[in-house]
C-alpha positions in Angstrom: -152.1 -188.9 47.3 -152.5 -188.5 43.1 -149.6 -189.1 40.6 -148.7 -187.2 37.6 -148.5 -190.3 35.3 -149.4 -193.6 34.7 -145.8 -194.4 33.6 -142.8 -192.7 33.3 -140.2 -194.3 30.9 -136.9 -193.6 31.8 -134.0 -193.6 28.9 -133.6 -193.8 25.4 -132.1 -197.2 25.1 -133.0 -199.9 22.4 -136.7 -200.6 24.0 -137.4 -197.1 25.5 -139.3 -196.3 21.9 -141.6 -199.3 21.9 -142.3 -199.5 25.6 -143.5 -195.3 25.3 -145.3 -196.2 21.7 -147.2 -199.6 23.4 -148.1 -197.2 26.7 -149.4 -194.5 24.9 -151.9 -197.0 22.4 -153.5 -197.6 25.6 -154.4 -193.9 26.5 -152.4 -194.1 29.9 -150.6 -190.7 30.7 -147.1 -191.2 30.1 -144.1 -189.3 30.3 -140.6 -190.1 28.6 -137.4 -188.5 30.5 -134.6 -188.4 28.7 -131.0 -186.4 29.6 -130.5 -183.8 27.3 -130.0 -180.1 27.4 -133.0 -177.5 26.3 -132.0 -175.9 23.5 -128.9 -177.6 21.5 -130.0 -179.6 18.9 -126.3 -180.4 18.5 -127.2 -183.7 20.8 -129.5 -185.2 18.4 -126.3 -187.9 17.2 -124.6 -187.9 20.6 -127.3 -189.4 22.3 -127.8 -192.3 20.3 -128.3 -195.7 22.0 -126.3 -198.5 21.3 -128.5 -200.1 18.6 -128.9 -196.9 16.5 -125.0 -196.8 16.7 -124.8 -200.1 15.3 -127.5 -199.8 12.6 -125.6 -196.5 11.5 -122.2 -198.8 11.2 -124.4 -201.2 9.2 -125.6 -199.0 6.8 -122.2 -198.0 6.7 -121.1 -200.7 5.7 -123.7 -201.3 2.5 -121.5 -198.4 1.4 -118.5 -198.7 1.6 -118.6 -202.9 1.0 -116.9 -202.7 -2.3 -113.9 -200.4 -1.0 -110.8 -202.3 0.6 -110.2 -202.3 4.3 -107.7 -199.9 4.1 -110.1 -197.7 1.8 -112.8 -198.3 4.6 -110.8 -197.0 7.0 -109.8 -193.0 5.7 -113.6 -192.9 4.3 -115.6 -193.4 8.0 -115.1 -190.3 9.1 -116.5 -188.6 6.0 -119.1 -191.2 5.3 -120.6 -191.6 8.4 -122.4 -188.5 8.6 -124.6 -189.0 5.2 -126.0 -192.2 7.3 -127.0 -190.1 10.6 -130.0 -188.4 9.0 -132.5 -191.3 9.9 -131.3 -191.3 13.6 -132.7 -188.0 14.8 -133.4 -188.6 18.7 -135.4 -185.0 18.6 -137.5 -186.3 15.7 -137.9 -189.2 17.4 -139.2 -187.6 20.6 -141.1 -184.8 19.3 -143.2 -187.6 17.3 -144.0 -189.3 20.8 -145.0 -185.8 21.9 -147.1 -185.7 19.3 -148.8 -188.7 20.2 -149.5 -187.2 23.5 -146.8 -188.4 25.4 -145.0 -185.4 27.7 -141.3 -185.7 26.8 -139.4 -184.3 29.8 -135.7 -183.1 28.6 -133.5 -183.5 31.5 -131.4 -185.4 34.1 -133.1 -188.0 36.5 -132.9 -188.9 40.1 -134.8 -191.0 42.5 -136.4 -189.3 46.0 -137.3 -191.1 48.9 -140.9 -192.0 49.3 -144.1 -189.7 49.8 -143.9 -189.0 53.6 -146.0 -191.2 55.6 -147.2 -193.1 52.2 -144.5 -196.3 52.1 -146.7 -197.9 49.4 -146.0 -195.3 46.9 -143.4 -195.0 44.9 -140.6 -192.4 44.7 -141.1 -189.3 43.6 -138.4 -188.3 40.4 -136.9 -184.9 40.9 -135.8 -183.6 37.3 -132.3 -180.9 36.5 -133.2 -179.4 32.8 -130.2 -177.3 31.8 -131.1 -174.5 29.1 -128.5 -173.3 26.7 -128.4 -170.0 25.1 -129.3 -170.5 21.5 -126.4 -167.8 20.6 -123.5 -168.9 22.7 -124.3 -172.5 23.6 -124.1 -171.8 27.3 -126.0 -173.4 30.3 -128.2 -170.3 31.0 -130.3 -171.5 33.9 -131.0 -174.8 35.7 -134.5 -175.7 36.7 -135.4 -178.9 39.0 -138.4 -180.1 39.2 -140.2 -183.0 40.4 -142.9 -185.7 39.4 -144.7 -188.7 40.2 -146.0 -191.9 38.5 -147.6 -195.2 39.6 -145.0 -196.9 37.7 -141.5 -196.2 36.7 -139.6 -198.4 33.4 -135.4 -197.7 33.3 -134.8 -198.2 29.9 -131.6 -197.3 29.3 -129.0 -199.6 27.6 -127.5 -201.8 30.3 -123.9 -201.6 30.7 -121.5 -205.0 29.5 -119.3 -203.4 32.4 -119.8 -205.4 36.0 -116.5 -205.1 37.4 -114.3 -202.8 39.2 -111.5 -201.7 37.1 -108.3 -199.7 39.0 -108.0 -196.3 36.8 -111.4 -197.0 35.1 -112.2 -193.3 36.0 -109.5 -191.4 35.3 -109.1 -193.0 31.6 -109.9 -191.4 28.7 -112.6 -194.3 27.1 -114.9 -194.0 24.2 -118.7 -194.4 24.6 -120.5 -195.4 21.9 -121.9 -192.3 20.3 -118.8 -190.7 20.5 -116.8 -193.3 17.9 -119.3 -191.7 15.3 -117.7 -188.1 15.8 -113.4 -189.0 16.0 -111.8 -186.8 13.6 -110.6 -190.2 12.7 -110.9 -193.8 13.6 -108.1 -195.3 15.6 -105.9 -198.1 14.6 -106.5 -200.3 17.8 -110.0 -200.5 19.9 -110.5 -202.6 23.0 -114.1 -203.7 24.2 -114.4 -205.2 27.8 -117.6 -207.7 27.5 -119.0 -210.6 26.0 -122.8 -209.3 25.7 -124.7 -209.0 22.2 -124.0 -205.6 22.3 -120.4 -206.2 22.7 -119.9 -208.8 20.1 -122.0 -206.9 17.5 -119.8 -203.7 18.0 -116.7 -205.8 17.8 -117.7 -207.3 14.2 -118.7 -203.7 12.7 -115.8 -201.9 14.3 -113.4 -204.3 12.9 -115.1 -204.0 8.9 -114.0 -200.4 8.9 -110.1 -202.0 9.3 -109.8 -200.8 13.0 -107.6 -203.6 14.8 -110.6 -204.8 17.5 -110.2 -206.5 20.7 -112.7 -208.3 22.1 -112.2 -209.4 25.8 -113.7 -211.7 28.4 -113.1 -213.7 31.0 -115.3 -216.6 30.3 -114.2 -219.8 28.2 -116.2 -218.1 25.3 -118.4 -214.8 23.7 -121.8 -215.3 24.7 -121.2 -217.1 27.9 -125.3 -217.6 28.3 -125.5 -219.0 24.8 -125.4 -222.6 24.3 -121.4 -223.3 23.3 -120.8 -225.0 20.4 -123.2 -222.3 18.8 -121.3 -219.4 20.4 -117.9 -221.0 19.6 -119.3 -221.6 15.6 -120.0 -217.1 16.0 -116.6 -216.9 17.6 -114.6 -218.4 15.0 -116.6 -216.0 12.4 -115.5 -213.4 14.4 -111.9 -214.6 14.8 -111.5 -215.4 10.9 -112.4 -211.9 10.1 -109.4 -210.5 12.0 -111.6 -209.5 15.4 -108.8 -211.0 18.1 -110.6 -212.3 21.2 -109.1 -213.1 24.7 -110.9 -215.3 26.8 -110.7 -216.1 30.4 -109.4 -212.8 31.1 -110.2 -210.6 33.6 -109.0 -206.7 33.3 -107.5 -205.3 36.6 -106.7 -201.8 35.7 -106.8 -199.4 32.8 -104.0 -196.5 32.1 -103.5 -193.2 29.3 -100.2 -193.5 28.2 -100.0 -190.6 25.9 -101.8 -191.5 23.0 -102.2 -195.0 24.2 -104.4 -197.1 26.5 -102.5 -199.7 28.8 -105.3 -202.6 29.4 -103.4 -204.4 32.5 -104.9 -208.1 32.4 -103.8 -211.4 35.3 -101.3 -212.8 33.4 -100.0 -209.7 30.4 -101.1 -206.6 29.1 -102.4 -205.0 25.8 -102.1 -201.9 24.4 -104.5 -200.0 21.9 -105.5 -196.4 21.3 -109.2 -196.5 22.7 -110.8 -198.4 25.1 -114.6 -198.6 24.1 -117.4 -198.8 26.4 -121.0 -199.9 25.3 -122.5 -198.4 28.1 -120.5 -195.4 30.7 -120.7 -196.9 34.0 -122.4 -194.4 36.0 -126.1 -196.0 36.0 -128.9 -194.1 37.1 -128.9 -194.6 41.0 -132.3 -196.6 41.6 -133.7 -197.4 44.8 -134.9 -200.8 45.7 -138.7 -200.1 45.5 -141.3 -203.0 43.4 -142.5 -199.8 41.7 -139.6 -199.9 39.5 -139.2 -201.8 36.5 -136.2 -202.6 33.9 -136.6 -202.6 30.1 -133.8 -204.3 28.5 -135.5 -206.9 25.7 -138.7 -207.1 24.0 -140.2 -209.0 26.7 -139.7 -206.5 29.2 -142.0 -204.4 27.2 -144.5 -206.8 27.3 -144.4 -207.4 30.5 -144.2 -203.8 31.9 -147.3 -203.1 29.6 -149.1 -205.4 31.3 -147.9 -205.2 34.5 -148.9 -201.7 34.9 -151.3 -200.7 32.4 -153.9 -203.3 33.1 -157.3 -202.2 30.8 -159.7 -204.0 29.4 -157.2 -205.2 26.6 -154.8 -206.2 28.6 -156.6 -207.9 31.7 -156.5 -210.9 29.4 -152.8 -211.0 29.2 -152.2 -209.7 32.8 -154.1 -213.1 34.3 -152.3 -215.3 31.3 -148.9 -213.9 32.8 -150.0 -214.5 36.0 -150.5 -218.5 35.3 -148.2 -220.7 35.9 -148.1 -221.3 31.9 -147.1 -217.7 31.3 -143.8 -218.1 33.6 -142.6 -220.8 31.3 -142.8 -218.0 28.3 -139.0 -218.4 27.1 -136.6 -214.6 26.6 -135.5 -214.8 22.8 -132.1 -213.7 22.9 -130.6 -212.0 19.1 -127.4 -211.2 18.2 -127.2 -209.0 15.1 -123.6 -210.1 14.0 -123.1 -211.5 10.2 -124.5 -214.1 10.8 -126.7 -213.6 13.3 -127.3 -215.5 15.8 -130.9 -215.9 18.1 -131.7 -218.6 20.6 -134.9 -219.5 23.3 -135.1 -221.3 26.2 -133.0 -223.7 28.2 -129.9 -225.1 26.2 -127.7 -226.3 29.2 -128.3 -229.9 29.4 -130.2 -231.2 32.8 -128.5 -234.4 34.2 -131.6 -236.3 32.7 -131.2 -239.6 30.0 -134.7 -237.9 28.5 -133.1 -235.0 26.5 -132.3 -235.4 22.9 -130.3 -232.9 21.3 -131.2 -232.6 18.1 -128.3 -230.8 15.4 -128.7 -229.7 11.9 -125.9 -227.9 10.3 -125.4 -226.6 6.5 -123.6 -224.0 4.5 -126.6 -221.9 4.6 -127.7 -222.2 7.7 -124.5 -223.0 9.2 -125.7 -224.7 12.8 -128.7 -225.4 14.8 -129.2 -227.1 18.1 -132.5 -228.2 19.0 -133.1 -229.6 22.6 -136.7 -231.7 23.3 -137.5 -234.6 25.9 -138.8 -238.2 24.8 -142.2 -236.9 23.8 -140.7 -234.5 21.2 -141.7 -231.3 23.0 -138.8 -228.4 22.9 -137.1 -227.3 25.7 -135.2 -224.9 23.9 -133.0 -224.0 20.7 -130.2 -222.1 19.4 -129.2 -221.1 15.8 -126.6 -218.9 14.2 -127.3 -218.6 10.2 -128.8 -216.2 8.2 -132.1 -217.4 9.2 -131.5 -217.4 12.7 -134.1 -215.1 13.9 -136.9 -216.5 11.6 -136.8 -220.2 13.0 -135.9 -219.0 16.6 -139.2 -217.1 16.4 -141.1 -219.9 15.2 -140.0 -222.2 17.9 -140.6 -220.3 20.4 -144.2 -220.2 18.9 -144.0 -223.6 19.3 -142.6 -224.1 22.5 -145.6 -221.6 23.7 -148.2 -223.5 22.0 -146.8 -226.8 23.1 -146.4 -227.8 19.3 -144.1 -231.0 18.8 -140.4 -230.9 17.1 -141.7 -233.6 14.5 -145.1 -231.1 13.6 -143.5 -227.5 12.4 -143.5 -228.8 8.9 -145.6 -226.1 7.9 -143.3 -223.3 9.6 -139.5 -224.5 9.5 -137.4 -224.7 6.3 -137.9 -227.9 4.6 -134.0 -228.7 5.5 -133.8 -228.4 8.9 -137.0 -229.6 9.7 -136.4 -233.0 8.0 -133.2 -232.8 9.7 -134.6 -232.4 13.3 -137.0 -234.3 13.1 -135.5 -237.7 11.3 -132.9 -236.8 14.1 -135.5 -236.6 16.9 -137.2 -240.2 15.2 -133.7 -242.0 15.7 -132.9 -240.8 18.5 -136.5 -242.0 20.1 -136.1 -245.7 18.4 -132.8 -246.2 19.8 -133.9 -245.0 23.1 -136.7 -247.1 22.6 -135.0 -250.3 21.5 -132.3 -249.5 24.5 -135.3 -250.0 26.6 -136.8 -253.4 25.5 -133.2 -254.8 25.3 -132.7 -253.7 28.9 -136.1 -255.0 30.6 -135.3 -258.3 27.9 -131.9 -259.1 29.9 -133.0 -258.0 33.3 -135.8 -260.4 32.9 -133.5 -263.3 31.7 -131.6 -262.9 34.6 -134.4 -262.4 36.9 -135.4 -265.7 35.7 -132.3 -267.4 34.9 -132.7 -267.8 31.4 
């Protein structure tokens, strides 16, 4: 049985652009659902994914950086709007139409399978709601349904992965909606310890809003090495963003005007709770047809996956090798300053790691990690430059280039750093060695 599509992208999270724009290059039929209403342009700010919202607060903040907190504060709601301009989602979507892409407006849902066909995939059954243009009500409801070889969910994913009591029933924020309060509030809480999470927490807090940031691991960034995410979390901390760590929220309550955040062992009260992403996902069925797009190597990789042409037969059989699985996920975190690290930075139980460190006001820290021979394993850095060397070592880790050898790519600083580190380290392992083999031959032999 034919498809419709060749992809169908589902979303308008931080990747769903670039996954739609890479498809379409490749003259595949593609097709991007996203859930709004026919006819009420009114969406067009609501709808913003979490990154938009977050490069609005930064631009923001370019603003208003000369004001005083407390200045900050009364002008948001005013100033806010003059940044929303570059953040048209129908702009965004008519360009991809455009393109050639069919932009479906719309809500999704999953069918079961194409009877007697297991091997296919599920079929996506579509609710557009059309608005009057004159009085703004739903008029009429059409469903529809189509097909595609492949499917990519790329909506943002959701810090929220616990069950709160009275998570339902309370009145939270989402993250579009901050952007149209009458006002700000004097007290936000955030539940997570994500990027997304941590980068919120940071711009919210600029704009003189008391922020809480909560998690119930020993630190943000639980997946980041520590000492780096610790070095971010005291930036965070000195700039008046409170964080509680190791605790886990049991219930939520509207008090009035107030939210009631009930934790294990006290409870905290603000006016908002915010969430970066509702937590009503997109039911998806367990099917291999199904993909998720939540960084820039998911792009990639669905690209390649299931659009294999001529250009990117190449690529498909390089993923396919046992090299490609080694390719390390970059991991950015667009605080001040920001933060990026690749590969592994948990320390195996092996004497053949060197941890290589290079700290400065500029850059303010950097962990490198590489066995004996100098190749990297991984690295982490949060400094104003974070993303650049994080980018070029994982260039090198991919190409199998040597700590001591990315002269030509690193800063001069850290690279002398690293690598005079990564020399020392080797000697001393080195001259451990001989003095051990010396001594366990003199007692072999009784000298």
């Amino acid at each position: 049985m034919s498809v419709d599509y060749d992809l169908v992208v589902i979303g308008m999270g931080a990747y769903a652009q670039t996954l739609v724009t890479s498809a379409a290059k490749l003259e595949a039929r593609i097709a991007w659902v996203c859930e709004l209403e026919i006819g009420d342009r009114s969406v067009n700010h609501t709808a913003l994914n979490t990154k938009q919202v977050h490069d609005a607060l930064i631009s923001l903040q370019g603003k208003l950086k000369d004001y005083s907190r407390q200045e900050r504060f009364t002008k948001f709601s005013k100033e806010i709007s003059t940044v929303l301009g570059s953040f048209e989602q129908l702009e965004i979507l008519e360009m991809m139409s455009s393109m050639g892409v069919d932009v479906i407006l719309g809500k999704p849902r999953f069918q079961g399978k194409f009877k007697n066909k297991p091997n296919n995939p599920p079929l996506l059954e579509i609710s557009q709601s059309i608005k009057s243009k004159l009085t703004g009500e739903i008029e009429q409801v059409i469903h529809r349904q189509i097909s595609a070889r492949a499917y990519a969910i790329a909506d943002d994913v959701s810090a929220l992965k616990q069950n709160i009591f009275g998570l339902a029933q309370c009145d939270y924020l989402t993250v579009p909606q901050l952007l149209h309060l009458p006002e700000l509030p004097k007290a936000i809480a955030l539940i997570g310890d994500d990027p997304y999470s941590c980068e919120l927490a940071q711009a919210i807090n600029f704009f003189g809003v008391k922020t809480l940031l909560i998690t119930k691991h020993l630190h943000i960034l639980p997946n980041v090495d520590v000492a780096i995410a610790r070095t971010l979390q005291a930036q965070l901390e000195a700039e008046g963003v409170e964080i509680y760590t190791r605790s886990k929220v049991t219930a939520v309550s509207k008090e009035g005007a107030h939210t009631k955040i009930w934790l294990e062992r006290h409870t905290i009260d603000c006016d908002y709770l915010l969430l970066t992403n509702p937590p009503d996902p997109l039911q998806l069925p367990k099917d291999p047809h199904i993909y998720q797009c939540r960084s820039p190597q998911d792009v990639v990789h669905i690209i390649q996956i299931t659009l294999p042409t001529r250009l990117t037969l190449g690529l498909m059989n390089f993923w396919k090798s046992p090299l490609a699985k080694t390719i390390p996920e970059i991991v950015y975190v667009q605080t001040s300053p920001p933060l990026a690290q690749v590969g592994l930075m948990e320390l195996p139980s092996s004497k053949s790691i060197c941890v290589l460190e290079s700290a400065s006001g500029e850059m303010d820290l950097c962990r490198v990690i590489c066995d004996r021979q100098g190749y990297i394993l991984g690295a982490s850095m949060v400094g104003n430059h974070a993303r650049l060397v994080i980018d070029t070592i994982a260039i090198a880790m991919q190409g199998k280039i040597k700590v001591q050898e990315l002269a030509p790519n690193l800063g001069i600083e850290i690279n002398l750093k690293l690598a005079k580190q990564w020399q020392e380290q080797r000697l001393q392992r080195s001259d451990r060695l001989k003095l051990r083999e010396w001594f366990t031959f003199c007692r072999d032999w009784n000298f």
